[in-house]
C-alpha positions in Angstrom: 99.2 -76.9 -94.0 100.9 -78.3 -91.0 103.6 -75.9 -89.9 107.2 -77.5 -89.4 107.3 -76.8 -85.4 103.9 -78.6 -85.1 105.8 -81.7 -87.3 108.8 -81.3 -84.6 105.9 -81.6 -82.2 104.4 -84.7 -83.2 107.4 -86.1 -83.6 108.7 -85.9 -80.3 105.6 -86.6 -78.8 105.6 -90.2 -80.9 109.5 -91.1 -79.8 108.7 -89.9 -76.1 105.2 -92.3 -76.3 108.2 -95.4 -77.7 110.3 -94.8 -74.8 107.8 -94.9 -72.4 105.9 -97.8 -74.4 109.2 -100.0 -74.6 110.5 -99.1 -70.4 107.1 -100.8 -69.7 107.3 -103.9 -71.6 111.1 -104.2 -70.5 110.0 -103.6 -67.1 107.3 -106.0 -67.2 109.1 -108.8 -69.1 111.8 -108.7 -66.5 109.3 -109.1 -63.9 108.3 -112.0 -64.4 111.4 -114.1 -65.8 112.2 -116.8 -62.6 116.2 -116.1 -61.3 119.0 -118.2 -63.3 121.1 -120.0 -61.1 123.3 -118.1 -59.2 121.2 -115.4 -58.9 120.5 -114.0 -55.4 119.6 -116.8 -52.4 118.3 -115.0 -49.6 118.3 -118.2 -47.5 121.8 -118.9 -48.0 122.4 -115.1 -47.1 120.6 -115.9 -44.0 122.5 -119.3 -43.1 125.5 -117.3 -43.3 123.8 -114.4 -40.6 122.8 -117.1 -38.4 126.4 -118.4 -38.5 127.9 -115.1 -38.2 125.8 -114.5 -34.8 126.8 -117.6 -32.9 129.8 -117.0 -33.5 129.7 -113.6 -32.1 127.4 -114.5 -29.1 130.3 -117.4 -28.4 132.8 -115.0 -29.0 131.4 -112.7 -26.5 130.4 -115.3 -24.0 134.2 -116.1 -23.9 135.1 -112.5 -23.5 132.4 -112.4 -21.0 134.0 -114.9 -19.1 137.7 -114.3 -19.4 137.0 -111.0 -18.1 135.0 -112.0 -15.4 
């Protein structure tokens, strides 16, 4: 007859295989679901950078200048 720490055994070796089983199926489902709207833009992030810069290269083309 099975002994009752070999049944503890098995049993935690069956809910670690679920967890592991159900991370990967989570993991992969939400891999391949497309962004909602409003999810991250990377090219609006980057308009905004571009932005950002010429206004710093004008700002320090002025600084440039004033202190020249």
């Amino acid at each position: 007859m099975i002994s009752f720490q070999n049944k503890m055994d098995v049993l935690m070796a069956i809910v670690i295989g679920f967890i592991i089983v159900v991370a990967g199926y989570v993991g992969f489902h939400a891999s391949q679901q497309e962004p909602d709207a409003g999810g991250h833009d990377i090219s609006l992030e980057l308009d905004i950078l571009n932005t950002d810069t010429k206004t710093t290269q004008s700002f320090n083309q002025v600084m440039t200048k004033s202190i020249s």
